[in-house]
Jmol script that loads the backbone (N, CA, C; Angstrom):
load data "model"
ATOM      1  N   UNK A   1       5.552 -41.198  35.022  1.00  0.00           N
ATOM      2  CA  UNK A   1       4.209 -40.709  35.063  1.00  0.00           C
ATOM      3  C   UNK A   1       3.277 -41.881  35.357  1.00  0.00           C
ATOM      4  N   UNK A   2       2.306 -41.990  36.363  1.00  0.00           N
ATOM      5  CA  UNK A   2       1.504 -42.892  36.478  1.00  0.00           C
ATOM      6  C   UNK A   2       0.381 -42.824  35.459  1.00  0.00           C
ATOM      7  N   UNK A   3      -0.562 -43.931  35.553  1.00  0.00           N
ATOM      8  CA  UNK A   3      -1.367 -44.280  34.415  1.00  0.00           C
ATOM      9  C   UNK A   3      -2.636 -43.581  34.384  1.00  0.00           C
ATOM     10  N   UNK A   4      -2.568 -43.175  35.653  1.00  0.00           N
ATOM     11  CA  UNK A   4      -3.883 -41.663  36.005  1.00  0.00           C
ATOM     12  C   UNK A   4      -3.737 -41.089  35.180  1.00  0.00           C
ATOM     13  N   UNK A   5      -2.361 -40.078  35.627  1.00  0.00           N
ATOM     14  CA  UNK A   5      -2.058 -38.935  34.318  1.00  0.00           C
ATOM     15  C   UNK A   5      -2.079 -39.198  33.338  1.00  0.00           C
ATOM     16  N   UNK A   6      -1.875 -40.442  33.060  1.00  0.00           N
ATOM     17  CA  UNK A   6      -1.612 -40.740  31.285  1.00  0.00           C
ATOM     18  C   UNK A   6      -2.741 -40.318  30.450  1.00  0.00           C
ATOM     19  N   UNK A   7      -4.254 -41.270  31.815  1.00  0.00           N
ATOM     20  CA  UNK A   7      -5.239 -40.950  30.794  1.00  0.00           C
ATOM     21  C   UNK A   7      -6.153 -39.335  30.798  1.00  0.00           C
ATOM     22  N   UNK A   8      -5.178 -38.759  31.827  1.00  0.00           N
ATOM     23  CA  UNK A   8      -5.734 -37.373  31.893  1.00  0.00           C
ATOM     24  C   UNK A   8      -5.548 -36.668  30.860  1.00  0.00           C
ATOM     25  N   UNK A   9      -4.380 -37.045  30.378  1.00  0.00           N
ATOM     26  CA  UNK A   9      -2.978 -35.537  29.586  1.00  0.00           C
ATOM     27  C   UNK A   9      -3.792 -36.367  28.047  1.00  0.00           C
ATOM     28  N   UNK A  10      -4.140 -37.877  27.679  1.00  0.00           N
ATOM     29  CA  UNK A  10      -4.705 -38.043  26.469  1.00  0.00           C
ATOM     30  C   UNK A  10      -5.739 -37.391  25.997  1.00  0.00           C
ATOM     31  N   UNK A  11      -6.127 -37.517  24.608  1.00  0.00           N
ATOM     32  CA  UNK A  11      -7.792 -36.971  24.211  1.00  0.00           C
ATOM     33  C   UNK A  11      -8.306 -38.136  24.148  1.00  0.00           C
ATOM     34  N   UNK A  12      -9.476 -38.127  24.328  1.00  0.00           N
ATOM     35  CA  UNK A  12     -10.655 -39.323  24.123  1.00  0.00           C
ATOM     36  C   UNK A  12     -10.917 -39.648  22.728  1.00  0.00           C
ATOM     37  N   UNK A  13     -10.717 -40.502  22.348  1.00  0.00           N
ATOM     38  CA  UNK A  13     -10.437 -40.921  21.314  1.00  0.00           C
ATOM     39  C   UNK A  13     -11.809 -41.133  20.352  1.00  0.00           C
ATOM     40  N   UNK A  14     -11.253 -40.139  18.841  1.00  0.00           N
ATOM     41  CA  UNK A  14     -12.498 -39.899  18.200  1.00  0.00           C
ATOM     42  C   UNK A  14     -12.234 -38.485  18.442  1.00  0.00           C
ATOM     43  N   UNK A  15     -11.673 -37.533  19.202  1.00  0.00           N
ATOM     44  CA  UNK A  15     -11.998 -36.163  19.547  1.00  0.00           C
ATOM     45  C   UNK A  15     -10.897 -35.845  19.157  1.00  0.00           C
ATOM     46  N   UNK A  16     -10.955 -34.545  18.534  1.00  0.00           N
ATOM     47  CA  UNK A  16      -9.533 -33.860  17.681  1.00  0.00           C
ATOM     48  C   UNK A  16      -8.834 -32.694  18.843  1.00  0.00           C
ATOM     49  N   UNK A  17      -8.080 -32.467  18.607  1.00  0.00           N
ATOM     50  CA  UNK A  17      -7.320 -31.200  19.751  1.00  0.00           C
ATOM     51  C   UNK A  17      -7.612 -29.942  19.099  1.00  0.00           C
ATOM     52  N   UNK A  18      -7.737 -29.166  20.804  1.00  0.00           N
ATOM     53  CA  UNK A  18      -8.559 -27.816  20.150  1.00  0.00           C
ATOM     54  C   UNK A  18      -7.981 -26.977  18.806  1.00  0.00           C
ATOM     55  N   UNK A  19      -6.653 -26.938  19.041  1.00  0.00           N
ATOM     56  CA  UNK A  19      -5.980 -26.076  17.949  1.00  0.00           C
ATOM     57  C   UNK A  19      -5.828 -26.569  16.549  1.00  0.00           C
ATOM     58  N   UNK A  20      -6.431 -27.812  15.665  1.00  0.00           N
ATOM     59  CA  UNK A  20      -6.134 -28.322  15.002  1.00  0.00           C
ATOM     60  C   UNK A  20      -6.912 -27.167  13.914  1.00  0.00           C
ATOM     61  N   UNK A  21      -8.284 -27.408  14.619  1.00  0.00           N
ATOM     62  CA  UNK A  21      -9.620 -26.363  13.547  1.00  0.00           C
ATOM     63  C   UNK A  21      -9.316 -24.972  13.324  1.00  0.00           C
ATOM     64  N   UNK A  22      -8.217 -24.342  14.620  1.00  0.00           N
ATOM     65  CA  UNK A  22      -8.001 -22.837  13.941  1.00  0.00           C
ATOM     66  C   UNK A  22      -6.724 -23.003  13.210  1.00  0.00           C
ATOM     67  N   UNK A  23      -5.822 -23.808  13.091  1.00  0.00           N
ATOM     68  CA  UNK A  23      -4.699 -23.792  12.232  1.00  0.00           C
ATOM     69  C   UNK A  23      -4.687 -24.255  10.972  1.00  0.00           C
ATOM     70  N   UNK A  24      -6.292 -25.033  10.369  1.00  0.00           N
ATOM     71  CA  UNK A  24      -6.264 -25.306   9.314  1.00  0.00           C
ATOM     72  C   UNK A  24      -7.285 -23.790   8.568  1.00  0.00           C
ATOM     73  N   UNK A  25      -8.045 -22.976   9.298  1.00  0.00           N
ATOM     74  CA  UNK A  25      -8.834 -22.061   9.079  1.00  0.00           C
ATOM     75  C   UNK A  25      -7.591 -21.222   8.498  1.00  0.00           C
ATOM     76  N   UNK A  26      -6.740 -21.099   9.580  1.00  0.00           N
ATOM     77  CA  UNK A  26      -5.326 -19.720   9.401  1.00  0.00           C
ATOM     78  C   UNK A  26      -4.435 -20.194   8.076  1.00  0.00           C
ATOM     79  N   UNK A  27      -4.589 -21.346   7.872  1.00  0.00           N
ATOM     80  CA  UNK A  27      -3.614 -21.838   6.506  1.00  0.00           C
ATOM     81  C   UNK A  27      -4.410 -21.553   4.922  1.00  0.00           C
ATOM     82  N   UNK A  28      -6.127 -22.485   5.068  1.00  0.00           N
ATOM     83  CA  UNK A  28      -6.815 -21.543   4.495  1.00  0.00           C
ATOM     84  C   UNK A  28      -6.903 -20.478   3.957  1.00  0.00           C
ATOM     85  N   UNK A  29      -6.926 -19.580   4.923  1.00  0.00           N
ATOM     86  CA  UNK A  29      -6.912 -18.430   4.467  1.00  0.00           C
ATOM     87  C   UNK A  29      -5.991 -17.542   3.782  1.00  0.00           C
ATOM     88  N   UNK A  30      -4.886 -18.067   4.588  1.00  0.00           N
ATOM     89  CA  UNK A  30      -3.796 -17.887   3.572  1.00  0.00           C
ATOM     90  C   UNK A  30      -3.276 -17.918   2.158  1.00  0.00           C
ATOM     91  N   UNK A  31      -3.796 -19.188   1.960  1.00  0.00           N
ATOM     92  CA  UNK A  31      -3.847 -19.695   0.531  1.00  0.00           C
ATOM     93  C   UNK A  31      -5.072 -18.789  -0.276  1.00  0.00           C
ATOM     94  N   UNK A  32      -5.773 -18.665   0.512  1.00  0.00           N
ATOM     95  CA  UNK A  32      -6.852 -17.871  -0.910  1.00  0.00           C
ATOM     96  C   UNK A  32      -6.266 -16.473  -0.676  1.00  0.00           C
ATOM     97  N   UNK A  33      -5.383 -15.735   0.137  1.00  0.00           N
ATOM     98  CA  UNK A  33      -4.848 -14.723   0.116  1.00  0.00           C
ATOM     99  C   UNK A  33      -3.978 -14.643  -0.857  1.00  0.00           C
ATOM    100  N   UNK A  34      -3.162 -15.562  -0.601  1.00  0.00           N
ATOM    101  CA  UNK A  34      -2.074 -15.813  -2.116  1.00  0.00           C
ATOM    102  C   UNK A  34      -2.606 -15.602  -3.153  1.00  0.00           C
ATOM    103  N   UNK A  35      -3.576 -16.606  -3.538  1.00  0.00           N
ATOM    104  CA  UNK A  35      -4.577 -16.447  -4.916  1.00  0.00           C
ATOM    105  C   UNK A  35      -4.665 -15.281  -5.325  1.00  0.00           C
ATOM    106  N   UNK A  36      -5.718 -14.670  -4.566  1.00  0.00           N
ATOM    107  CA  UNK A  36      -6.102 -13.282  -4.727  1.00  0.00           C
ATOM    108  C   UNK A  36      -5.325 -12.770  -5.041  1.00  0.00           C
ATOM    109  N   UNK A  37      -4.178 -12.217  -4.820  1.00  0.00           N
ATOM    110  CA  UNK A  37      -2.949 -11.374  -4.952  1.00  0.00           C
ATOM    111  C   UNK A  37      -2.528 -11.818  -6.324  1.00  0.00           C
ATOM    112  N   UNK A  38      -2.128 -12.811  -6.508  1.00  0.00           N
ATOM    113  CA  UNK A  38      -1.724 -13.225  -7.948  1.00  0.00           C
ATOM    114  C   UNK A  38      -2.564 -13.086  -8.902  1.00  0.00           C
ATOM    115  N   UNK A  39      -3.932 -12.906  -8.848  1.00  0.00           N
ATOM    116  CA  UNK A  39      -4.615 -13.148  -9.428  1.00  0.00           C
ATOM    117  C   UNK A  39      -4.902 -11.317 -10.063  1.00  0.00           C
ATOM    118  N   UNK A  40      -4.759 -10.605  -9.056  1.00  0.00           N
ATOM    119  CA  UNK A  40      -4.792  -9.160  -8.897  1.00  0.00           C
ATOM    120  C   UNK A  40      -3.186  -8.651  -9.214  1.00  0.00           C
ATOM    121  N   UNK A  41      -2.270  -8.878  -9.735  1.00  0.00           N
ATOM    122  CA  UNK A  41      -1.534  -8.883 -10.416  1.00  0.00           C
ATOM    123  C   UNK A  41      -1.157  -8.767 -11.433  1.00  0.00           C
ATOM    124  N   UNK A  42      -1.311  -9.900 -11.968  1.00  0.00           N
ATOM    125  CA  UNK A  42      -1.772 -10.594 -13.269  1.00  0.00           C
ATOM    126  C   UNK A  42      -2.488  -9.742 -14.095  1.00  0.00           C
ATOM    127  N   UNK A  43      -3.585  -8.744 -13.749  1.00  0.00           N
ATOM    128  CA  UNK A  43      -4.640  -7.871 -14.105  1.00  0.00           C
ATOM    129  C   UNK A  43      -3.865  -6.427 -14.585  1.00  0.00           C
ATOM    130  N   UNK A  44      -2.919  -6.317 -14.207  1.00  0.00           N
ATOM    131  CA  UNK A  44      -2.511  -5.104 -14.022  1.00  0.00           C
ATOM    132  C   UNK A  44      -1.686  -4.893 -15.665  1.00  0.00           C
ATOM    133  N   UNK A  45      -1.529  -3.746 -16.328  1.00  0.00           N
ATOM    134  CA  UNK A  45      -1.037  -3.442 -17.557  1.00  0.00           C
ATOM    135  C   UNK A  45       0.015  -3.138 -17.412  1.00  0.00           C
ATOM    136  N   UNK A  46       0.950  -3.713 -17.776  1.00  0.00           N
ATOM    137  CA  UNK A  46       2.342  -3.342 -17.438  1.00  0.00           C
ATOM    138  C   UNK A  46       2.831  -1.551 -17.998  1.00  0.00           C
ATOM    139  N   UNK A  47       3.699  -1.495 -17.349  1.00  0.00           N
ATOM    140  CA  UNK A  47       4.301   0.239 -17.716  1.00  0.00           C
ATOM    141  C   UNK A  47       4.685   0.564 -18.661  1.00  0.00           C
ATOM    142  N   UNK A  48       4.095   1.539 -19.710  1.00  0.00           N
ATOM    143  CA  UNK A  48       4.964   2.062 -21.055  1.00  0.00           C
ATOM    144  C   UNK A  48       5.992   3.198 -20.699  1.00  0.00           C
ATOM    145  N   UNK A  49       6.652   3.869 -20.300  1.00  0.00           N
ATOM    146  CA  UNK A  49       7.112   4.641 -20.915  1.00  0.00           C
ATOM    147  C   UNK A  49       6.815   5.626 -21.725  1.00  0.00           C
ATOM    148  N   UNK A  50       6.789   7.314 -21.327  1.00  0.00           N
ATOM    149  CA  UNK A  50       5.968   7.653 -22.001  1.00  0.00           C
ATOM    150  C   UNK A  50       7.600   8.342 -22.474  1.00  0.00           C
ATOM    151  N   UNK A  51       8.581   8.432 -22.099  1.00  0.00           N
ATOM    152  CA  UNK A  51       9.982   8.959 -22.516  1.00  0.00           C
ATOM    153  C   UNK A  51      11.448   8.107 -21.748  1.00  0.00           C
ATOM    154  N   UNK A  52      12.084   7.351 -23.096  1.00  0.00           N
ATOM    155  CA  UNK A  52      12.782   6.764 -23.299  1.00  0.00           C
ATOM    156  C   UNK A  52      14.082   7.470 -22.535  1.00  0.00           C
ATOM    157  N   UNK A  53      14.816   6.804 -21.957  1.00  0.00           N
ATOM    158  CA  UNK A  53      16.434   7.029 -21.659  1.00  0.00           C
ATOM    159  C   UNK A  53      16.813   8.218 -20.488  1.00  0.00           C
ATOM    160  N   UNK A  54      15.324   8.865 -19.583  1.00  0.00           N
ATOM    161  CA  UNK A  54      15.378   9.839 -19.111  1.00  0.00           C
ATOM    162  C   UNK A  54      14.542   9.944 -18.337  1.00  0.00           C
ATOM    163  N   UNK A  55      14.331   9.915 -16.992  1.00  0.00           N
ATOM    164  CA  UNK A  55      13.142  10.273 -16.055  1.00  0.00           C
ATOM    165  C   UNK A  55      12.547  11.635 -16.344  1.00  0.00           C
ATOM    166  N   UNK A  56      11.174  11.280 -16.277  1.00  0.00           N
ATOM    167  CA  UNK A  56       9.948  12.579 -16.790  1.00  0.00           C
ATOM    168  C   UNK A  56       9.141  12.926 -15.808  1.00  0.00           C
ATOM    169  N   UNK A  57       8.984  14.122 -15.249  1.00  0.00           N
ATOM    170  CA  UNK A  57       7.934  14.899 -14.317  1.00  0.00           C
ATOM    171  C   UNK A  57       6.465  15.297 -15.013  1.00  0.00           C
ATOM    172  N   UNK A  58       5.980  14.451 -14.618  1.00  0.00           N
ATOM    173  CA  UNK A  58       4.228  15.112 -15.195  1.00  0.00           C
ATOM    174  C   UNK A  58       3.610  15.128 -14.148  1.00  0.00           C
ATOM    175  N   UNK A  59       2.978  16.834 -13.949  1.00  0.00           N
ATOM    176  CA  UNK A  59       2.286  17.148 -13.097  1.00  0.00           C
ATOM    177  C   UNK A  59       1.146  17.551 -13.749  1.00  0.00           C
ATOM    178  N   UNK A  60      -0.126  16.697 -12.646  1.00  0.00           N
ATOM    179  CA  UNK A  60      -1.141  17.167 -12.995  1.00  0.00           C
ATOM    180  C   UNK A  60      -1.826  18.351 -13.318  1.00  0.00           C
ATOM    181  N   UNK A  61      -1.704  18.696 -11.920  1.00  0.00           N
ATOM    182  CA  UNK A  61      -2.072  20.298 -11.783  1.00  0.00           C
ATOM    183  C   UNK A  61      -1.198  21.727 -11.496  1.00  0.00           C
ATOM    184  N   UNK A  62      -0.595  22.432 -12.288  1.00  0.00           N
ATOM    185  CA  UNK A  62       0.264  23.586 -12.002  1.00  0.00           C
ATOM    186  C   UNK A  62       0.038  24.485 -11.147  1.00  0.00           C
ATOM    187  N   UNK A  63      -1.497  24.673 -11.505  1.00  0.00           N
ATOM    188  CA  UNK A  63      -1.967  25.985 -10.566  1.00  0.00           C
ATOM    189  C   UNK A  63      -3.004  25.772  -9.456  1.00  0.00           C
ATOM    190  N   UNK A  64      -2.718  26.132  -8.435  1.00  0.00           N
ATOM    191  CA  UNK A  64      -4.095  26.191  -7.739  1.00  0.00           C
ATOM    192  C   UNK A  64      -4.331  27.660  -6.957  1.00  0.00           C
ATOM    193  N   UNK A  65      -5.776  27.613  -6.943  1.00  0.00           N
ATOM    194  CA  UNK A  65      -6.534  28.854  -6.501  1.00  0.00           C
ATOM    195  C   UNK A  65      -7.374  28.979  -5.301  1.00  0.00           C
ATOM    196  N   UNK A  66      -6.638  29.179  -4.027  1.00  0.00           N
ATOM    197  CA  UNK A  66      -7.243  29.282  -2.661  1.00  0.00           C
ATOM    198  C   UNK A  66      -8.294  30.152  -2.732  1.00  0.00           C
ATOM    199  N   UNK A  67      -8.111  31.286  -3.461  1.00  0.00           N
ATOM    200  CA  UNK A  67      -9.388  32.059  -3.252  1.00  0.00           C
ATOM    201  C   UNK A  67      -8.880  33.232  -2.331  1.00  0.00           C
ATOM    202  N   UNK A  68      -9.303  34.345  -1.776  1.00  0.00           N
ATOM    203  CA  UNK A  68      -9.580  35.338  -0.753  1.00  0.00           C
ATOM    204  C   UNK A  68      -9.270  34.098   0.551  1.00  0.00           C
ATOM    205  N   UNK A  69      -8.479  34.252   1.199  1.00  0.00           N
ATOM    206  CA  UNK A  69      -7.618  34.063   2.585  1.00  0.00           C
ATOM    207  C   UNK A  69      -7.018  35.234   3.441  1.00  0.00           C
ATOM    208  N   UNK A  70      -7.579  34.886   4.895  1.00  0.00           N
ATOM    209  CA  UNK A  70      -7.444  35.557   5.899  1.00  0.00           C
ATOM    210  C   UNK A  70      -6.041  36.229   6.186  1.00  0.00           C
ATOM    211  N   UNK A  71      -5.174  36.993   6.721  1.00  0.00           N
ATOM    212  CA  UNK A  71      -4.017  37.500   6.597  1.00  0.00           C
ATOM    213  C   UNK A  71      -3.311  36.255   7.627  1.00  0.00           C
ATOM    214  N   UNK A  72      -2.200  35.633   7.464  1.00  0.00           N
ATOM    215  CA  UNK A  72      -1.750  34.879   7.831  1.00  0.00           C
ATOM    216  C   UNK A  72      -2.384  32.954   8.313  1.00  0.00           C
ATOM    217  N   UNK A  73      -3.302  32.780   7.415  1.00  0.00           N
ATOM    218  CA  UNK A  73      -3.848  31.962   7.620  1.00  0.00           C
ATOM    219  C   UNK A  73      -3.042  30.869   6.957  1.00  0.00           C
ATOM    220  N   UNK A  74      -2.705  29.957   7.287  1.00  0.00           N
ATOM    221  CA  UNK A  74      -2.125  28.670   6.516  1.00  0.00           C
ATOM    222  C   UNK A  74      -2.521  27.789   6.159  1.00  0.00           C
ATOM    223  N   UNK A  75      -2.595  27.931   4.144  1.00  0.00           N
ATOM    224  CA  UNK A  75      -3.542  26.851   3.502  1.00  0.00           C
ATOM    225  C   UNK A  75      -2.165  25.916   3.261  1.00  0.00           C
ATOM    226  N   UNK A  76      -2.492  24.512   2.394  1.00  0.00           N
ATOM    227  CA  UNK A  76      -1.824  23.465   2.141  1.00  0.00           C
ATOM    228  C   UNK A  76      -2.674  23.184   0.861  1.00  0.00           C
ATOM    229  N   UNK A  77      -1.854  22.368   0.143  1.00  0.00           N
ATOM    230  CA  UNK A  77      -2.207  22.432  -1.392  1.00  0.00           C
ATOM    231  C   UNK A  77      -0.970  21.117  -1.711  1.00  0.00           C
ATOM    232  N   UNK A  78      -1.561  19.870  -2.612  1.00  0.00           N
ATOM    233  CA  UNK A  78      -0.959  19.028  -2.837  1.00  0.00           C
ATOM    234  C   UNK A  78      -0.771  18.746  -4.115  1.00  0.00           C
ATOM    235  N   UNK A  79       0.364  18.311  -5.299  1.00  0.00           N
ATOM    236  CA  UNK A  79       0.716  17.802  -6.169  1.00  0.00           C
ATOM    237  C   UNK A  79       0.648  16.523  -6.477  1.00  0.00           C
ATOM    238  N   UNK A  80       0.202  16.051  -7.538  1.00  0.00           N
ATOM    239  CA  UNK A  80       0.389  14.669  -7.882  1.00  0.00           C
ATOM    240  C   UNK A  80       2.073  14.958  -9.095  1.00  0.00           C
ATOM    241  N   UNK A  81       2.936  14.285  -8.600  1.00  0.00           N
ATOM    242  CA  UNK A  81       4.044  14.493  -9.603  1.00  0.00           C
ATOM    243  C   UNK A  81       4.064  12.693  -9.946  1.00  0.00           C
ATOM    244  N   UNK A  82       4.093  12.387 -11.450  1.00  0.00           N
ATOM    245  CA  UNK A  82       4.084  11.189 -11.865  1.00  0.00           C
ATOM    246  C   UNK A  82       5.266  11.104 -12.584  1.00  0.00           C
ATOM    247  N   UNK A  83       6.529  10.232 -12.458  1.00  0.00           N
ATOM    248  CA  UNK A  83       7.190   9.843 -13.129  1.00  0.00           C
ATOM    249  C   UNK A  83       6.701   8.779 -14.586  1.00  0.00           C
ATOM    250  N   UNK A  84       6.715  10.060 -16.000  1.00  0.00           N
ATOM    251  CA  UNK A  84       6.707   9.413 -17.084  1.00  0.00           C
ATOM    252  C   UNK A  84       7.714   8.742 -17.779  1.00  0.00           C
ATOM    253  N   UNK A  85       8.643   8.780 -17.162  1.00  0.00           N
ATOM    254  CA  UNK A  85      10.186   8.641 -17.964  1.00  0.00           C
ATOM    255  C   UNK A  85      10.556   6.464 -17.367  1.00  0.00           C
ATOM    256  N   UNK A  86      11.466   6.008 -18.140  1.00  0.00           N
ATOM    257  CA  UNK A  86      12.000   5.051 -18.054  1.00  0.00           C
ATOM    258  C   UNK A  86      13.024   4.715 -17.180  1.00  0.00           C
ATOM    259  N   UNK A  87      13.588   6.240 -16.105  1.00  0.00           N
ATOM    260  CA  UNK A  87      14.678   6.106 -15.589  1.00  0.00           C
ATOM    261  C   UNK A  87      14.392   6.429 -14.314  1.00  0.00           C
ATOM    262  N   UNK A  88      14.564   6.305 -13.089  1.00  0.00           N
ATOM    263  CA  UNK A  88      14.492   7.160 -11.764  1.00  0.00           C
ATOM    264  C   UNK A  88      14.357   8.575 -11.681  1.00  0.00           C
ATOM    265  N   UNK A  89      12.906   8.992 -11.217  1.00  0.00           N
ATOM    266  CA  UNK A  89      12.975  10.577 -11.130  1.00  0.00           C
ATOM    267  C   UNK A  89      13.287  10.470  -9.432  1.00  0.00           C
ATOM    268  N   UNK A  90      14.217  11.811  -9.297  1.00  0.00           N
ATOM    269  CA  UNK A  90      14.639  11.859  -8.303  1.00  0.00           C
ATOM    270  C   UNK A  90      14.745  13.761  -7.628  1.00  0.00           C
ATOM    271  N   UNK A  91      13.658  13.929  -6.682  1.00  0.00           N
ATOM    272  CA  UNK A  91      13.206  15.276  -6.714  1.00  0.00           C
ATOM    273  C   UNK A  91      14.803  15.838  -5.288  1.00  0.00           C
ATOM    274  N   UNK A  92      15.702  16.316  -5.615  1.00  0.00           N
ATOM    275  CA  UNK A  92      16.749  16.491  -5.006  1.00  0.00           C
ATOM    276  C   UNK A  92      16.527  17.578  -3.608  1.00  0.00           C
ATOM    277  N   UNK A  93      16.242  18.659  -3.801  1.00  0.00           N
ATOM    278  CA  UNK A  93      15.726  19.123  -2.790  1.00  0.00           C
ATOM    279  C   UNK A  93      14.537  19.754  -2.909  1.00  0.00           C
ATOM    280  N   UNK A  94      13.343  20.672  -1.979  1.00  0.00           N
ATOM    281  CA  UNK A  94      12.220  21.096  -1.934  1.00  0.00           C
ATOM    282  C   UNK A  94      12.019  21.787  -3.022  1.00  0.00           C
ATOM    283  N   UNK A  95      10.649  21.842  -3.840  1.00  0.00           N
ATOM    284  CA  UNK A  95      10.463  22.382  -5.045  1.00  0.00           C
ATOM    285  C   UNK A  95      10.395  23.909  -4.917  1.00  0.00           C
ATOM    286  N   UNK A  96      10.629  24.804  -5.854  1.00  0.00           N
ATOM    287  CA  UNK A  96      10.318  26.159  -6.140  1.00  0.00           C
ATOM    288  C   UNK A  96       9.005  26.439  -6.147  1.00  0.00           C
ATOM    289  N   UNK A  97       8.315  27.405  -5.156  1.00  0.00           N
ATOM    290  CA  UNK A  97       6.954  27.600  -5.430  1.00  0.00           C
ATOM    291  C   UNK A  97       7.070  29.427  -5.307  1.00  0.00           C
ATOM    292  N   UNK A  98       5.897  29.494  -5.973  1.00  0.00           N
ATOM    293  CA  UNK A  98       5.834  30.976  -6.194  1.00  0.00           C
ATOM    294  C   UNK A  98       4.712  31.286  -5.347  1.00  0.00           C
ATOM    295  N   UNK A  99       4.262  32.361  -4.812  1.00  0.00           N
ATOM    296  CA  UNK A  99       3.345  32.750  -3.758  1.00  0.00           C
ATOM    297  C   UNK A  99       2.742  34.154  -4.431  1.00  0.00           C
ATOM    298  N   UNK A 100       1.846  34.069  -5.077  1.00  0.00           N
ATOM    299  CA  UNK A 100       1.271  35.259  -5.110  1.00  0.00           C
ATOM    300  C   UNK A 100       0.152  36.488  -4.440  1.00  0.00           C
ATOM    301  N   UNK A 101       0.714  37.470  -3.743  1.00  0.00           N
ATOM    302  CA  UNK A 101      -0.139  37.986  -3.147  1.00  0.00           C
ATOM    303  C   UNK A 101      -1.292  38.999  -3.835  1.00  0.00           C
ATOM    304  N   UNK A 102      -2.482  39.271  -3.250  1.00  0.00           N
ATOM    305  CA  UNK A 102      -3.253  39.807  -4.235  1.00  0.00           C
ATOM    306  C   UNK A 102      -3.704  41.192  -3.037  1.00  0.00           C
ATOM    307  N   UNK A 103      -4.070  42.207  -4.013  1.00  0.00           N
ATOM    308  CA  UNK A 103      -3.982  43.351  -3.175  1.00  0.00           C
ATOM    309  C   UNK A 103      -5.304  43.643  -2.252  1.00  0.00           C
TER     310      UNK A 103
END
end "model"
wireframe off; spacefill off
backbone 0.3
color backbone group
């Protein structure tokens, strides 16, 4: 390489390279990401058990009430199911629902 290029391909000295300022920003940030997270962790109340030796289904809500619906209209309706138990609840296949029609 001649001494042209040499001083082309250098930085001028005193002057930092472009990528130095976004890779210390991206590391930065990182680190207070970490923080945060641990820190938001840490906060959290660990799990009691509300039944020992046995996975437990607690559902919020049993019933719900669409109201007067059109003849073939298709509502949707969602469950919160919370495992209270100490062991793996494990819902095996689609739940039993009952459909009541009203006259």
């Amino acid at each position: 390489m001649s001494k042209k290029k040499q001083q082309r391909a250098a930085s001028p000295p005193g002057q930092r390279p472009t990528w130095l300022l976004p890779g210390i920003v991206i590391v930065v940030l990182a680190v207070i990401a970490a923080i945060v997270a641990a820190v938001a962790n840490s906060n959290q109340t660990p799990y009691v058990a509300e039944v020992e030796g046995a996975p437990r289904a607690q559902i919020e809500q049993t019933t719900i009430d669409h109201g007067p619906q059109p003849f073939e209209r298709p509502v949707e309706s969602q469950f919160r199911v919370r495992n209270v138990g100490d062991q793996p609840l494990m819902i095996a296949s689609n739940p039993q629902v009952e459909t009541i029609e009203g006259c």
